[in-house]
C-alpha positions as a Markdown table, in Angstrom:
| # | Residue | x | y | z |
|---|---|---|---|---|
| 1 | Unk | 78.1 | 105.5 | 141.7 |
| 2 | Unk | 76.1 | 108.9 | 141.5 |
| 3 | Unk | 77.7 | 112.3 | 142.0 |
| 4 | Unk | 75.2 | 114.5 | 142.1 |
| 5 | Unk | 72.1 | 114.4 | 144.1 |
| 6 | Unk | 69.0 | 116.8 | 142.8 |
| 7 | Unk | 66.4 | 116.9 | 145.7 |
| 8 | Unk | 63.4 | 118.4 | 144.6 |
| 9 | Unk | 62.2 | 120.7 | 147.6 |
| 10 | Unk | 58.1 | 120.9 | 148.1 |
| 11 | Unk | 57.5 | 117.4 | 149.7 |
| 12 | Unk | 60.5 | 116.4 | 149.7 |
| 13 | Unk | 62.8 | 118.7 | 151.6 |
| 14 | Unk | 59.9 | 120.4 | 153.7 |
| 15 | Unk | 56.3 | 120.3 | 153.7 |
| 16 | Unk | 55.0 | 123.6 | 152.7 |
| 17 | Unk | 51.2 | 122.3 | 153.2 |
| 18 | Unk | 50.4 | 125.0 | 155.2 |
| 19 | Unk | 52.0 | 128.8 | 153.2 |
| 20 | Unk | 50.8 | 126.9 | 150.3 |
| 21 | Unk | 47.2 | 126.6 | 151.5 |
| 22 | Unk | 47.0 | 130.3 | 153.2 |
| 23 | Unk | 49.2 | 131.7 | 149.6 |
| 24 | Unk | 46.4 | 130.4 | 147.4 |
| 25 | Unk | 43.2 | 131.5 | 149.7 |
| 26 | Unk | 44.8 | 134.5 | 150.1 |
| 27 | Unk | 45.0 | 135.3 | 146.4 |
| 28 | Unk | 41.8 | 133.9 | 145.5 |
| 29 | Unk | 39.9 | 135.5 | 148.1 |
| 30 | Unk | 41.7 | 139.2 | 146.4 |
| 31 | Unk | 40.4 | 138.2 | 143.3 |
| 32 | Unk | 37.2 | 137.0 | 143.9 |
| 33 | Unk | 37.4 | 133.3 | 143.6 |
| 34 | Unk | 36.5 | 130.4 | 146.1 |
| 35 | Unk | 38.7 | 129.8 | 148.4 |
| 36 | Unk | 39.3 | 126.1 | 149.6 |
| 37 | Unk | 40.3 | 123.7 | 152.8 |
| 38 | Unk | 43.4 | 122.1 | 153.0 |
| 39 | Unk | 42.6 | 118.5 | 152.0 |
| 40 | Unk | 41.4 | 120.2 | 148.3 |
| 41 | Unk | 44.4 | 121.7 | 147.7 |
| 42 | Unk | 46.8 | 118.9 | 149.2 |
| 43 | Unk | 46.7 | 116.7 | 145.4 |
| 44 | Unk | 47.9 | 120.1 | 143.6 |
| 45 | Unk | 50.8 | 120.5 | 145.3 |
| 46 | Unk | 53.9 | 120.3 | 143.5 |
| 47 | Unk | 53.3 | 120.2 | 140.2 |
| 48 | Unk | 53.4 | 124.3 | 138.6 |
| 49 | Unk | 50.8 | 127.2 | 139.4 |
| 50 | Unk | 48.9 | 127.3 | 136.3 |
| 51 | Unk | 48.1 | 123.1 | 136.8 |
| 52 | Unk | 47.2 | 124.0 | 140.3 |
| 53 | Unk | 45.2 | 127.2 | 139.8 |
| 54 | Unk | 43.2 | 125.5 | 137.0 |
| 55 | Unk | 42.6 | 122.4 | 139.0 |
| 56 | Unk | 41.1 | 124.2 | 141.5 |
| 57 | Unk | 39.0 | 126.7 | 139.9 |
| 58 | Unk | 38.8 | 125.3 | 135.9 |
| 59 | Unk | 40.0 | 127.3 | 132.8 |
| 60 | Unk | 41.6 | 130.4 | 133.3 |
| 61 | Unk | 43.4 | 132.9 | 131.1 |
| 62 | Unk | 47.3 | 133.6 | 131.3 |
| 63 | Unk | 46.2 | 136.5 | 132.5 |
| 64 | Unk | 44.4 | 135.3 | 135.3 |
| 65 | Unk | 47.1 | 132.9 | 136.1 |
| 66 | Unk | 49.3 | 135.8 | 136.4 |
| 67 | Unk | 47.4 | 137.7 | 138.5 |
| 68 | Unk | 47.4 | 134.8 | 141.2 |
| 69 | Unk | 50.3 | 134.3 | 141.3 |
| 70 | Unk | 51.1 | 137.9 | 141.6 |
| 71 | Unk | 48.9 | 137.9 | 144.6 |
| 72 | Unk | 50.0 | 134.6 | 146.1 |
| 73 | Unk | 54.1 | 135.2 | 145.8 |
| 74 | Unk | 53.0 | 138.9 | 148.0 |
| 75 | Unk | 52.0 | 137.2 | 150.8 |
| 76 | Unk | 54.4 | 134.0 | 150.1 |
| 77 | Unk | 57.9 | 136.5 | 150.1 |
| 78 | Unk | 56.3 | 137.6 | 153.2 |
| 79 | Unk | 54.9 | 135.4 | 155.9 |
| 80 | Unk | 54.8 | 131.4 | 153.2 |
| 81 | Unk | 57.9 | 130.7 | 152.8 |
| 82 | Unk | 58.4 | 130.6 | 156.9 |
| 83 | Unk | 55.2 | 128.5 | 157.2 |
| 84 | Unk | 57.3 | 125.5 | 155.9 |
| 85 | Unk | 58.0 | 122.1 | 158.1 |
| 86 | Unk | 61.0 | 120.0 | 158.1 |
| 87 | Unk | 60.7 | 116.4 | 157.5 |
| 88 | Unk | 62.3 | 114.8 | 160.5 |
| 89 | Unk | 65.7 | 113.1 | 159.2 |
| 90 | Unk | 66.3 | 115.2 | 156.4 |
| 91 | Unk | 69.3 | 117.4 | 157.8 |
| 92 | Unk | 70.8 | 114.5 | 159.4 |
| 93 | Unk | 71.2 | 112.9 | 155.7 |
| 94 | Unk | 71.7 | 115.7 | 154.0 |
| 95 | Unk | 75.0 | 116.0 | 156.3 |
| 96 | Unk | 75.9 | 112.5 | 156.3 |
| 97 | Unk | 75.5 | 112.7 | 152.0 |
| 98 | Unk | 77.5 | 115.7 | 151.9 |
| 99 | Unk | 80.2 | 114.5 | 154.6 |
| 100 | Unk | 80.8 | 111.0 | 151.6 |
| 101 | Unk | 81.4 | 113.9 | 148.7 |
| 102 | Unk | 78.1 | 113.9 | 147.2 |
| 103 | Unk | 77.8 | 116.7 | 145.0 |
| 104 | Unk | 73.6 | 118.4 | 146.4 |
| 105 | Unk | 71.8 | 120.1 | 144.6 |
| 106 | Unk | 68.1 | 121.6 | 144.3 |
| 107 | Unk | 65.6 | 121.0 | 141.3 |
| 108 | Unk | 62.2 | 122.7 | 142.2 |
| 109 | Unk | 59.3 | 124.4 | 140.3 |
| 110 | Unk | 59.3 | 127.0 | 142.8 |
| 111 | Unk | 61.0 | 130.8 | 141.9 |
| 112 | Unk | 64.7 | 130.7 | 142.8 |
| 113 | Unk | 64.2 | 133.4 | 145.2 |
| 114 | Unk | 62.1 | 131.8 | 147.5 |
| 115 | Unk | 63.6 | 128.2 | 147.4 |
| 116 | Unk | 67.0 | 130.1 | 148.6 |
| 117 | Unk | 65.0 | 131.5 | 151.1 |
| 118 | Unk | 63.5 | 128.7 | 152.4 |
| 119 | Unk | 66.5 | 126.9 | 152.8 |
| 120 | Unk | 68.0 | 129.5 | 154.6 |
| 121 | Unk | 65.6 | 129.6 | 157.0 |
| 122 | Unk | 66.1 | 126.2 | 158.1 |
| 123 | Unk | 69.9 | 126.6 | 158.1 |
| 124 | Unk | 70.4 | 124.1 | 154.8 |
| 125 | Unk | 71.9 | 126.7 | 152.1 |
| 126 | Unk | 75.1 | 125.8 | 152.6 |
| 127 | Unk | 74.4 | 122.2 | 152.3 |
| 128 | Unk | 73.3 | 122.4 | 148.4 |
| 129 | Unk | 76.1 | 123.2 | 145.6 |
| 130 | Unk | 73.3 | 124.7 | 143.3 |
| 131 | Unk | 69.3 | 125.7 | 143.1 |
| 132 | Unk | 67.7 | 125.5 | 140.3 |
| 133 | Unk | 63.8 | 126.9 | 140.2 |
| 134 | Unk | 61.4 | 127.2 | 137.8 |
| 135 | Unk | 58.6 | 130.0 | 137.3 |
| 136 | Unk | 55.1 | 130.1 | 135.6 |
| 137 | Unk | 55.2 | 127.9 | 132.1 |
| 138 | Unk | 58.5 | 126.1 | 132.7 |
| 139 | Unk | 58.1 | 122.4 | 133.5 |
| 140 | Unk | 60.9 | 120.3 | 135.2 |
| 141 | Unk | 61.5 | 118.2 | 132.6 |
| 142 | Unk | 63.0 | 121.4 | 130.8 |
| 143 | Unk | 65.2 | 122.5 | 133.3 |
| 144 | Unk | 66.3 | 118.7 | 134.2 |
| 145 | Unk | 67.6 | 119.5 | 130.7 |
| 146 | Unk | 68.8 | 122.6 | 131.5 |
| 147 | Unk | 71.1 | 121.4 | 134.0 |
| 148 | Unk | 72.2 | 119.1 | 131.6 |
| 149 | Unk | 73.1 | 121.3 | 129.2 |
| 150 | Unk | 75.1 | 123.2 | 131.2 |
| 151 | Unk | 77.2 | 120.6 | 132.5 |
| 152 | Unk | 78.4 | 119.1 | 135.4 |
| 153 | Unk | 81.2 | 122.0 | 135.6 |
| 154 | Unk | 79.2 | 124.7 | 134.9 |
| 155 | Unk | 76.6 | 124.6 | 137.9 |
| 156 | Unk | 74.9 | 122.0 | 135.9 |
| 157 | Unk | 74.9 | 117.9 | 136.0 |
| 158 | Unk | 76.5 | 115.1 | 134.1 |
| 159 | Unk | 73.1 | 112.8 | 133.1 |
| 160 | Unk | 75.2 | 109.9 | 133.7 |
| 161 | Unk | 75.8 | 110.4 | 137.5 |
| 162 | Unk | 73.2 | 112.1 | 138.9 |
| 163 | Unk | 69.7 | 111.3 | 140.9 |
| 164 | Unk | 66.5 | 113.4 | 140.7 |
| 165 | Unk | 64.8 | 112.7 | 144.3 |
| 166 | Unk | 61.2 | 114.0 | 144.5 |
| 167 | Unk | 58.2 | 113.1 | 145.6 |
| 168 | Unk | 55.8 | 113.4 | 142.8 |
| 169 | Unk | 55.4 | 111.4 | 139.2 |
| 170 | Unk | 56.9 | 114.7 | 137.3 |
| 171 | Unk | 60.5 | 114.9 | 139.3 |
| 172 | Unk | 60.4 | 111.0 | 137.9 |
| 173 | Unk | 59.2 | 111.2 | 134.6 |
| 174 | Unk | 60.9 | 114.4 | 134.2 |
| 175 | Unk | 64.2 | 112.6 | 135.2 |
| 176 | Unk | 63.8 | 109.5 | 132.6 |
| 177 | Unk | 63.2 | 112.1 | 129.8 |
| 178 | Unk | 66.6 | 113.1 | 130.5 |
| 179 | Unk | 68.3 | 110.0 | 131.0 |
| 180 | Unk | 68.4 | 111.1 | 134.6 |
| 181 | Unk | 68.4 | 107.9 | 137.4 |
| 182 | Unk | 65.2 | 109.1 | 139.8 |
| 183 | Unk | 64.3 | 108.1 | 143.2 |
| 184 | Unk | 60.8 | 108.3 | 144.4 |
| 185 | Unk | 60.1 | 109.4 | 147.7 |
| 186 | Unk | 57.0 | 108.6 | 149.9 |
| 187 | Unk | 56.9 | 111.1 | 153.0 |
| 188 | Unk | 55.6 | 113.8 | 150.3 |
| 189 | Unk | 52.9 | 114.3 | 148.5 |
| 190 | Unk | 52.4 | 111.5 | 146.0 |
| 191 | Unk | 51.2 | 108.5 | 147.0 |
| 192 | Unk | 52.8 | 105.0 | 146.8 |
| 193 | Unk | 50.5 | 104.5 | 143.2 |
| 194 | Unk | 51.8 | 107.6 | 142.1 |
| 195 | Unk | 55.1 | 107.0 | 142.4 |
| 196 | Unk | 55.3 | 103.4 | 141.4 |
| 197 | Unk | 53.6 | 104.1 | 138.8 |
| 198 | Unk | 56.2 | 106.0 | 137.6 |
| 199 | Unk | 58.9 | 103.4 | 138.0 |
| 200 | Unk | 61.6 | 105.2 | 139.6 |
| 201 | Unk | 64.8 | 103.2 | 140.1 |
| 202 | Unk | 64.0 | 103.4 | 143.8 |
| 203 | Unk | 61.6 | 104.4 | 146.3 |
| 204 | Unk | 62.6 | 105.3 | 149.8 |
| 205 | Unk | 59.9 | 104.6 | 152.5 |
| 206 | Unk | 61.3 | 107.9 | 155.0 |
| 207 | Unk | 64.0 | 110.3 | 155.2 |
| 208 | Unk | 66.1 | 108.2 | 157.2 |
| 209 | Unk | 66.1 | 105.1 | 154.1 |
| 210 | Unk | 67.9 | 107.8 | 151.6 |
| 211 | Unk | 71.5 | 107.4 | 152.9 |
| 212 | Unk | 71.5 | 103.5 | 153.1 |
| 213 | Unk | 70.0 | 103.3 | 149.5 |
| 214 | Unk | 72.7 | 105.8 | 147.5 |
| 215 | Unk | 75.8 | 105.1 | 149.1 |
Protein backbone atom coordinates (compact mmCIF):
# COMPACT_ATOMS: atom_id res chain seq x y z
CA UNK A 1 0.00 0.00 0.00
CA UNK A 2 1.31 3.64 -0.82
CA UNK A 3 2.34 6.17 1.88
CA UNK A 4 2.79 9.09 0.25
CA UNK A 5 0.54 10.72 -2.08
CA UNK A 6 2.27 13.65 -4.45
CA UNK A 7 -0.70 15.70 -6.05
CA UNK A 8 0.53 17.76 -8.57
CA UNK A 9 -1.51 21.20 -8.14
CA UNK A 10 -2.37 23.05 -11.79
CA UNK A 11 -5.27 20.76 -12.96
CA UNK A 12 -5.31 18.77 -10.57
CA UNK A 13 -5.87 20.49 -7.26
CA UNK A 14 -7.47 23.68 -8.76
CA UNK A 15 -7.96 24.99 -12.09
CA UNK A 16 -5.96 28.05 -12.56
CA UNK A 17 -7.40 28.58 -16.25
CA UNK A 18 -8.26 31.88 -15.66
CA UNK A 19 -4.79 33.88 -13.55
CA UNK A 20 -3.01 31.85 -15.95
CA UNK A 21 -4.72 33.26 -19.01
CA UNK A 22 -4.78 37.12 -17.57
CA UNK A 23 -0.74 36.41 -16.09
CA UNK A 24 0.41 35.66 -19.61
CA UNK A 25 -1.64 38.50 -21.59
CA UNK A 26 -0.66 40.67 -19.16
CA UNK A 27 3.06 40.10 -19.66
CA UNK A 28 2.87 39.84 -23.29
CA UNK A 29 0.89 42.80 -23.84
CA UNK A 30 4.13 44.72 -21.45
CA UNK A 31 6.38 43.47 -23.75
CA UNK A 32 4.97 43.81 -26.96
CA UNK A 33 3.85 40.44 -27.95
CA UNK A 34 0.27 39.05 -28.99
CA UNK A 35 -1.78 38.42 -26.64
CA UNK A 36 -4.21 35.34 -26.92
CA UNK A 37 -7.89 33.85 -25.91
CA UNK A 38 -8.26 31.40 -23.54
CA UNK A 39 -8.90 28.21 -25.68
CA UNK A 40 -5.07 29.06 -27.18
CA UNK A 41 -3.49 28.96 -24.06
CA UNK A 42 -5.61 26.09 -22.38
CA UNK A 43 -3.05 23.04 -24.22
CA UNK A 44 0.05 24.96 -22.52
CA UNK A 45 -0.98 24.69 -19.23
CA UNK A 46 0.98 22.73 -16.96
CA UNK A 47 3.87 21.85 -18.46
CA UNK A 48 6.94 24.92 -17.51
CA UNK A 49 7.08 28.63 -18.70
CA UNK A 50 9.66 28.49 -21.26
CA UNK A 51 7.45 25.35 -23.15
CA UNK A 52 4.49 27.59 -22.80
CA UNK A 53 5.97 30.88 -23.76
CA UNK A 54 7.57 29.36 -26.80
CA UNK A 55 4.48 27.47 -27.85
CA UNK A 56 2.65 30.49 -28.00
CA UNK A 57 4.88 32.91 -29.58
CA UNK A 58 7.92 30.52 -31.25
CA UNK A 59 11.64 30.78 -30.27
CA UNK A 60 12.62 33.06 -27.70
CA UNK A 61 15.81 33.83 -25.90
CA UNK A 62 16.48 32.94 -22.06
CA UNK A 63 16.30 36.28 -21.91
CA UNK A 64 13.08 36.81 -23.11
CA UNK A 65 11.74 33.96 -21.20
CA UNK A 66 12.92 35.71 -18.23
CA UNK A 67 11.51 38.80 -18.80
CA UNK A 68 7.96 37.13 -19.04
CA UNK A 69 7.95 35.55 -16.50
CA UNK A 70 9.21 38.49 -14.55
CA UNK A 71 6.22 40.31 -15.74
CA UNK A 72 3.69 37.53 -15.42
CA UNK A 73 4.68 36.29 -11.60
CA UNK A 74 4.05 40.59 -10.88
CA UNK A 75 0.67 40.37 -11.50
CA UNK A 76 0.37 36.53 -10.52
CA UNK A 77 1.88 37.31 -6.55
CA UNK A 78 -0.80 39.89 -6.81
CA UNK A 79 -4.25 39.29 -8.07
CA UNK A 80 -3.41 35.10 -10.12
CA UNK A 81 -2.96 33.11 -7.64
CA UNK A 82 -6.63 34.14 -6.11
CA UNK A 83 -8.10 33.62 -9.66
CA UNK A 84 -7.85 29.80 -8.96
CA UNK A 85 -11.02 27.35 -8.87
CA UNK A 86 -11.47 24.36 -6.74
CA UNK A 87 -12.40 21.18 -8.29
CA UNK A 88 -15.55 20.05 -6.55
CA UNK A 89 -14.55 16.91 -4.35
CA UNK A 90 -11.10 17.53 -3.84
CA UNK A 91 -11.18 18.72 -0.05
CA UNK A 92 -13.55 16.16 0.84
CA UNK A 93 -10.77 13.49 -0.30
CA UNK A 94 -8.02 15.17 0.64
CA UNK A 95 -9.57 14.90 4.27
CA UNK A 96 -10.78 11.50 4.05
CA UNK A 97 -6.93 10.47 2.64
CA UNK A 98 -5.35 12.23 5.35
CA UNK A 99 -7.93 10.98 8.11
CA UNK A 100 -6.53 6.84 6.85
CA UNK A 101 -2.65 8.22 7.47
CA UNK A 102 -1.72 9.00 4.05
CA UNK A 103 1.34 10.90 4.08
CA UNK A 104 0.22 14.40 1.13
CA UNK A 105 2.28 16.00 -0.40
CA UNK A 106 2.65 18.58 -3.44
CA UNK A 107 4.78 18.14 -6.68
CA UNK A 108 4.21 21.19 -9.01
CA UNK A 109 6.25 23.24 -11.62
CA UNK A 110 4.95 26.21 -10.14
CA UNK A 111 7.45 28.59 -7.67
CA UNK A 112 7.13 27.29 -4.10
CA UNK A 113 5.88 30.70 -3.06
CA UNK A 114 2.86 30.81 -4.90
CA UNK A 115 1.76 27.01 -4.62
CA UNK A 116 1.91 27.77 -0.59
CA UNK A 117 -0.11 30.57 -1.30
CA UNK A 118 -2.62 29.08 -3.30
CA UNK A 119 -3.25 26.49 -0.98
CA UNK A 120 -3.71 28.75 1.63
CA UNK A 121 -6.14 30.56 0.17
CA UNK A 122 -8.39 27.70 -0.22
CA UNK A 123 -7.73 26.61 3.43
CA UNK A 124 -5.63 23.23 2.22
CA UNK A 125 -1.96 24.01 3.66
CA UNK A 126 -2.42 22.17 6.48
CA UNK A 127 -3.56 19.22 4.60
CA UNK A 128 -0.13 18.58 2.69
CA UNK A 129 3.15 17.26 4.75
CA UNK A 130 5.39 18.98 2.00
CA UNK A 131 5.42 21.31 -1.36
CA UNK A 132 7.74 20.93 -3.61
CA UNK A 133 7.90 23.53 -6.77
CA UNK A 134 9.83 24.01 -9.48
CA UNK A 135 11.03 27.33 -11.27
CA UNK A 136 12.21 28.31 -14.90
CA UNK A 137 14.57 25.25 -16.41
CA UNK A 138 13.72 22.59 -13.85
CA UNK A 139 11.49 19.77 -15.19
CA UNK A 140 9.50 17.37 -12.82
CA UNK A 141 11.10 14.57 -13.57
CA UNK A 142 14.21 16.20 -11.69
CA UNK A 143 12.60 17.04 -8.72
CA UNK A 144 10.48 13.63 -8.64
CA UNK A 145 14.18 12.72 -8.08
CA UNK A 146 14.78 15.18 -5.86
CA UNK A 147 12.38 14.06 -3.45
CA UNK A 148 13.72 10.88 -3.82
CA UNK A 149 16.96 11.69 -2.96
CA UNK A 150 16.11 13.19 0.02
CA UNK A 151 14.16 10.48 1.41
CA UNK A 152 11.08 9.68 2.86
CA UNK A 153 12.43 11.10 6.36
CA UNK A 154 13.89 14.06 5.19
CA UNK A 155 10.77 15.88 3.56
CA UNK A 156 11.32 13.70 0.75
CA UNK A 157 9.64 10.13 -0.57
CA UNK A 158 10.48 6.55 -0.43
CA UNK A 159 10.10 5.53 -4.58
CA UNK A 160 8.65 2.36 -3.40
CA UNK A 161 5.45 3.81 -1.68
CA UNK A 162 4.49 6.70 -3.14
CA UNK A 163 1.91 7.99 -6.05
CA UNK A 164 2.54 11.00 -8.38
CA UNK A 165 -1.30 12.21 -9.19
CA UNK A 166 -1.35 14.81 -12.07
CA UNK A 167 -3.15 15.54 -14.79
CA UNK A 168 -0.76 15.79 -17.60
CA UNK A 169 1.71 13.12 -19.55
CA UNK A 170 4.89 14.76 -17.68
CA UNK A 171 3.61 14.20 -13.79
CA UNK A 172 3.38 10.44 -15.47
CA UNK A 173 6.32 10.00 -17.30
CA UNK A 174 8.09 12.01 -14.84
CA UNK A 175 6.92 9.48 -12.18
CA UNK A 176 8.04 6.05 -14.20
CA UNK A 177 11.53 7.68 -14.72
CA UNK A 178 11.69 7.50 -11.01
CA UNK A 179 10.29 4.28 -10.34
CA UNK A 180 7.38 6.39 -8.98
CA UNK A 181 3.65 4.42 -9.25
CA UNK A 182 1.53 7.51 -11.14
CA UNK A 183 -2.09 8.03 -11.38
CA UNK A 184 -3.61 9.93 -14.23
CA UNK A 185 -6.24 12.21 -13.65
CA UNK A 186 -8.94 13.44 -16.08
CA UNK A 187 -10.83 16.64 -14.61
CA UNK A 188 -7.44 18.61 -15.66
CA UNK A 189 -6.06 19.51 -18.42
CA UNK A 190 -4.91 16.50 -20.40
CA UNK A 191 -7.17 14.67 -22.18
CA UNK A 192 -8.08 10.95 -21.95
CA UNK A 193 -5.35 10.32 -25.10
CA UNK A 194 -2.95 12.08 -23.26
CA UNK A 195 -3.00 10.41 -20.31
CA UNK A 196 -3.54 6.91 -21.57
CA UNK A 197 -1.10 7.32 -23.54
CA UNK A 198 1.12 7.63 -20.91
CA UNK A 199 0.10 4.43 -19.13
CA UNK A 200 -0.27 5.46 -15.70
CA UNK A 201 -1.16 2.64 -13.26
CA UNK A 202 -4.50 4.24 -12.97
CA UNK A 203 -6.75 6.85 -14.22
CA UNK A 204 -9.43 8.38 -12.02
CA UNK A 205 -12.47 9.68 -14.03
CA UNK A 206 -13.39 12.72 -11.03
CA UNK A 207 -12.24 13.86 -7.75
CA UNK A 208 -14.65 11.85 -5.99
CA UNK A 209 -12.99 8.19 -7.84
CA UNK A 210 -9.45 9.09 -5.97
CA UNK A 211 -10.31 7.66 -2.46
CA UNK A 212 -11.96 4.43 -3.65
CA UNK A 213 -8.94 3.68 -6.01
CA UNK A 214 -5.86 4.19 -3.28
CA UNK A 215 -7.20 2.82 -0.23
Amino acid sequence: MPQTLKFDLDGTISDPLLGIVNCTNHAFAKLGHPTFDMEDIRPWVGPPFEVMFRGLLGPLSDAQVIDIVTHYRARYGKVGYAENKLYDGIPQALEVLAKRGYRLGVCTSKKVEFAEKILVHFGLRDAFDFVDGGDVGIKKVDQLAGLVARGADNGGVSAADAIMIGDRAVDITSAQANGIASMGVLWGFGDRAEIEGAAPDMIAEAPGDLVGMIS
